[in-house]
C-alpha positions in Angstrom: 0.0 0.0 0.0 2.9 2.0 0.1 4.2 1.7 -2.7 1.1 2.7 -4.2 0.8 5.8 -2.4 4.7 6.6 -3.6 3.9 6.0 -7.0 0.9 8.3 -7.0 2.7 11.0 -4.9 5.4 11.2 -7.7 2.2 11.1 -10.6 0.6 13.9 -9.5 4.4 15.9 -8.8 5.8 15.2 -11.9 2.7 13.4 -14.3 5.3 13.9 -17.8 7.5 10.9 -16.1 4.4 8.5 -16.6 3.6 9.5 -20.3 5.7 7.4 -23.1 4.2 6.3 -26.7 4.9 2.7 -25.5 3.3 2.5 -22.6 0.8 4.5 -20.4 0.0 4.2 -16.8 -3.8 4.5 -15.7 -4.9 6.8 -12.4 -7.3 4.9 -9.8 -9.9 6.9 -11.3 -10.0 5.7 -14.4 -9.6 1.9 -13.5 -12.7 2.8 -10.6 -14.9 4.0 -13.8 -13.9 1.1 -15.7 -14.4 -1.4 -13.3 -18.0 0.5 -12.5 -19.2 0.5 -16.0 -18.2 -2.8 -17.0 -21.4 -4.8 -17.0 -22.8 -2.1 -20.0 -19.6 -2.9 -21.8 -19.8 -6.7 -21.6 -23.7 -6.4 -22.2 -23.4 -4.1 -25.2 -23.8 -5.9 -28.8 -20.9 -5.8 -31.2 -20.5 -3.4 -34.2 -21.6 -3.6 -37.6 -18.4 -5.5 -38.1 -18.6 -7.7 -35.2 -15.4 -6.3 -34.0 -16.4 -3.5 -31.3 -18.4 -3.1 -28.4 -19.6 0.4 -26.6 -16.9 1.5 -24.3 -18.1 2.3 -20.6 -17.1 5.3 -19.8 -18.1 8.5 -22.2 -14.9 10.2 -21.0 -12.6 6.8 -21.9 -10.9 8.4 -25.2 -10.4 11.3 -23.5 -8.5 10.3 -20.7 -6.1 8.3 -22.9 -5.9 11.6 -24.9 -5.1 13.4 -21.9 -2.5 10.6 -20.6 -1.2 10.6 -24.0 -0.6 14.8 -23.9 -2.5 14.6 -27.1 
């Protein structure tokens, strides 16, 4: 527990250290809304093409946008 609270300490000092293009590291809010909206996503049908589903959270592009710095 911890370590946890380090690692967010030093996200919300310094957030550019957690941004790469290879990998991205996801605040407890965003896993809380994803783990909270899951049911609609696993209930939703597929696409058109049978490849997508409706994501849970409206705000779910965004965030990854904002993690991204893009």
């Amino acid at each position: 527990m911890l370590g946890l609270m380090s690692l967010r300490k030093r996200y919300n000092a310094n957030p550019q250290h957690f941004r790469s293009e290879r990998m991205c590291f996801l605040d407890h809010l965003f896993a809380q809304q994803w783990r909270f909206n899951f049911k609609d996503f696993k209930d939703s049908k597929p696409d058109q093409n049978g490849l997508g589903r409706r994501l849970p959270v409206i705000g779910l592009l965004f965030e990854y946008r904002s993690l991204r710095g893009t």
